[in-house]
C-alpha atoms as one frame of an Amber mdcrd trajectory, in Angstrom:
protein
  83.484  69.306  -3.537  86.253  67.691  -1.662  89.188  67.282  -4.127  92.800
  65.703  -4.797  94.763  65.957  -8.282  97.561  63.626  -8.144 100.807  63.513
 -10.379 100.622  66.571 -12.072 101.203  67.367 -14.774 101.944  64.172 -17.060
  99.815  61.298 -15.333  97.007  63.404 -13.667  94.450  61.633 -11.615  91.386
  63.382  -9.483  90.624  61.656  -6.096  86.866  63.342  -4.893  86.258  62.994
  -1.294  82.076  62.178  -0.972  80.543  62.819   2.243  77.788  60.537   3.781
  74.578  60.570   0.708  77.161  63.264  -2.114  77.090  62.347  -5.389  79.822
  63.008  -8.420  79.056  61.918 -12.027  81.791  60.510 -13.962  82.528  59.652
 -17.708  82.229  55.871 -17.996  85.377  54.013 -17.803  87.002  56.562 -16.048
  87.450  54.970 -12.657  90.520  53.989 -11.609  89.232  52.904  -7.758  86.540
  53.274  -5.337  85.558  53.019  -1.797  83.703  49.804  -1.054  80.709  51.874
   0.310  80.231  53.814  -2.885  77.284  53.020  -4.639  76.875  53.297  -8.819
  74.269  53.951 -10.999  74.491  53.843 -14.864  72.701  56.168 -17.314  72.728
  57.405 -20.448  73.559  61.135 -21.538  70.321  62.963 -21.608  69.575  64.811
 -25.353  72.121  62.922 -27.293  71.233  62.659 -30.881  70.210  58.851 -30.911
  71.908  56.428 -28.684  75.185  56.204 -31.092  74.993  59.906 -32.092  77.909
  61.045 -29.361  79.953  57.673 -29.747  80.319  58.459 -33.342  80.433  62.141
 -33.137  82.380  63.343 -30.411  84.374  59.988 -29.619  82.933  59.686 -25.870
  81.161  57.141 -24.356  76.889  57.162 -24.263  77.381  56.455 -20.747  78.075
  58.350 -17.253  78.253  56.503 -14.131  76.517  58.550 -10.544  78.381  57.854
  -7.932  76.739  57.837  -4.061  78.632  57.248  -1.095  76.178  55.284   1.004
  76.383  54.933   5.049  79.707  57.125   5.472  82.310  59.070   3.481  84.158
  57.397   0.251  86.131  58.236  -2.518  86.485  57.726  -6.125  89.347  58.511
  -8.058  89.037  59.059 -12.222  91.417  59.182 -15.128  91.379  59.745 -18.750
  92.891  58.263 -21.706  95.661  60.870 -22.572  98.924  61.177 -20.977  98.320
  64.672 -19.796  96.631  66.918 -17.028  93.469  67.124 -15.398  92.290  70.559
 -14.215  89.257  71.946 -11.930  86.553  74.416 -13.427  84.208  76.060 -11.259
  80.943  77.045 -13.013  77.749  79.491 -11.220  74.992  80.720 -12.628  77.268
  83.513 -14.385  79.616  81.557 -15.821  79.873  78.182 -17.748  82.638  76.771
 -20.414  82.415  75.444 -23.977  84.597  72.439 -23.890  85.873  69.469 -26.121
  83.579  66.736 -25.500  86.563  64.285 -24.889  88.221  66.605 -22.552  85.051
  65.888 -19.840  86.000  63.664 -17.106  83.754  64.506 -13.734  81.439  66.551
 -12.582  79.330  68.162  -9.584  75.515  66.438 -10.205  74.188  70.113 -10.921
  76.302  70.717 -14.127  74.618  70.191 -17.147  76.169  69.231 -20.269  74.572
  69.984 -23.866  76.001  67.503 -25.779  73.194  69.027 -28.328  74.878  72.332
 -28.730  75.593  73.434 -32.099  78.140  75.795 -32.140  80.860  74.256 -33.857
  79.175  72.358 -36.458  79.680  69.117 -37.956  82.781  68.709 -36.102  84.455
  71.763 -37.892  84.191  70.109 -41.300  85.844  67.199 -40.805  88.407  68.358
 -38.483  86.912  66.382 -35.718  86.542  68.947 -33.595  83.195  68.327 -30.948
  82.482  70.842 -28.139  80.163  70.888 -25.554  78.378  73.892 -23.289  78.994
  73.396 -19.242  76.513  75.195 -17.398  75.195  75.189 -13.866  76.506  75.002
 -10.364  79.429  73.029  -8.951  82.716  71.622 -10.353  83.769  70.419 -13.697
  86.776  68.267 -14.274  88.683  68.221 -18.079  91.844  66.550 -18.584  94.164
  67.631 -21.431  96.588  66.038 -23.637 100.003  67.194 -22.914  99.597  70.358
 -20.176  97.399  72.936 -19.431  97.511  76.629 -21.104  95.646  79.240 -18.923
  95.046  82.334 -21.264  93.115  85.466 -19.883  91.466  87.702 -22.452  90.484
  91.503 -21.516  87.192  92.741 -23.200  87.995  92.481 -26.884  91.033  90.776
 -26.499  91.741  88.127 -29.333  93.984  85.268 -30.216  94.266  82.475 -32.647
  94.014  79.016 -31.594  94.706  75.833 -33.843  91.487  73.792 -33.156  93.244
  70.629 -31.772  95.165  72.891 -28.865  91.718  74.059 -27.491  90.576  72.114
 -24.499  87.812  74.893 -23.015  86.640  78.901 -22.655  84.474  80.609 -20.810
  80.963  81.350 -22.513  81.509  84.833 -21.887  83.765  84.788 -24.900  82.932
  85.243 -28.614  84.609  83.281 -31.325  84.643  82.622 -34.547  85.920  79.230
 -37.541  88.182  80.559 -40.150  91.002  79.308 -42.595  94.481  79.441 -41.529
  95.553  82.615 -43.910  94.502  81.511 -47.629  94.264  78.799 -49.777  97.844
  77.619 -49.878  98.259  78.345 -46.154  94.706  77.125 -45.176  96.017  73.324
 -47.361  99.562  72.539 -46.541 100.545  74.674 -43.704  99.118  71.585 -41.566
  96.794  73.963 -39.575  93.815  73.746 -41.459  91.283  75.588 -39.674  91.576
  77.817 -36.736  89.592  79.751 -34.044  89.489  83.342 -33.359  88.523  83.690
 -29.385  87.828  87.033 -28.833  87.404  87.827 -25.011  86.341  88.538 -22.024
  87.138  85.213 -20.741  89.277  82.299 -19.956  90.785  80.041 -22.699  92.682
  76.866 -21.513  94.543  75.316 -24.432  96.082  71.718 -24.334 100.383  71.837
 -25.445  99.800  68.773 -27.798  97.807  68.447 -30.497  96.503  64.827 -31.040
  96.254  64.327 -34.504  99.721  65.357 -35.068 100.403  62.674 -32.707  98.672
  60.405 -33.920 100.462  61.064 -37.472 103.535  60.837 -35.614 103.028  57.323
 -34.386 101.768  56.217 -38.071 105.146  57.205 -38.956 106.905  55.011 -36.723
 104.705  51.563 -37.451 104.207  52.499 -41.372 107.744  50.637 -42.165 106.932
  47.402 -40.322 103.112  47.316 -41.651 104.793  47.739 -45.044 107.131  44.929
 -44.315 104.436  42.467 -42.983 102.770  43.251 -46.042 104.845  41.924 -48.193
């Protein structure tokens, strides 16, 4: 696939190139602009739990757009929500990713995504954690909040990963949930729960973690809700 990532690393944007009849799928609402010949097609996510099941439980949309260019070449160029990077996997039959459902932004037609896949349950306990499996052939575009982290593990190779900071690793790779040391550490060390990745593989982590963000920002607008309030 025929590919441009613009203003890296902060306000990353993908620009794919389509030749005469190529398709790319994208995450819905992640279109910034389009050639007038492009073509679009609508559809839901194949094997979601119910049609609200991913909207609710891994904060994407139920939709994906296919894009066609249609009597020449075109172009489409996609976003996503964070202010952050965007970053090109290439899958084959021998290798695929587990990624954070949020972090999915494009992909090559023959890349299937199991939204369905149950290996981190329930959204690691509350932690709101949802992951995905890529498999197939073709590319895969994630985006990241904050930049991007390239780790390689050797064959049992192992690191510890707060579960907000992952963004994607190779299915080659074992892991495992645990608690962040023990009780005490586990409640108020503000990491919670954590992953053990244990390779070979590829990890990509994301530098900023959003729901300290987000409690960052409540910070700054708690005083004037108080104050409204009153």
């Amino acid at each position: 696939m025929d590919y441009e990532i613009k203003f890296k690393p902060s306000y990353s944007m993908v620009v794919i190139r389509l030749k005469d009849g190529e398709q790319v799928v994208g995450e819905s609402g992640a279109m910034t602009y389009m050639s007038p010949n492009i073509t679009v097609k609508t559809r839901t996510r194949e094997g979601v739990l119910g049609s609200l099941g991913l909207k609710f439980l891994g904060g994407q949309s139920f939709w994906v757009n296919d894009y066609f260019a249609a009597g020449g070449p075109g172009e489409v160029g996609f976003v996503a929500a964070p202010v952050g990077d965007i970053e090109r996997l290439e899958l084959n039959d021998g290798k695929g990713y587990i990624i954070r459902r949020e972090s999915y932004v494009a992909s090559s037609p023959a890349i299937d995504l199991d939204v369905k896949w149950e290996g981190f349950t329930k959204g690691l306990f509350g932690q709101g954690l949802f992951m995905m499996k890529a498999k197939g052939t073709g590319d895969l575009f994630i985006n990241t909040f904050g930049a991007i982290d390239r780790h390689t593990l050797n064959p049992s190779e192992t690191m510890i990963v707060d579960n907000f900071h992952i963004v994607a690793f190779t299915d080659t790779c074992g892991y495992r949930v645990e608690k962040f040391g023990g009780f005490r550490e586990t409640i108020f060390s503000g990491e919670g729960l954590v992953t053990r990745i244990t390779g070979p593989g590829e990890v990509l982590l994301q530098t900023k973690n959003p729901s300290e963000f987000a409690k960052w920002i409540f910070t700054l607008i708690e005083p004037m809700l108080r104050s409204r309030s009153r």
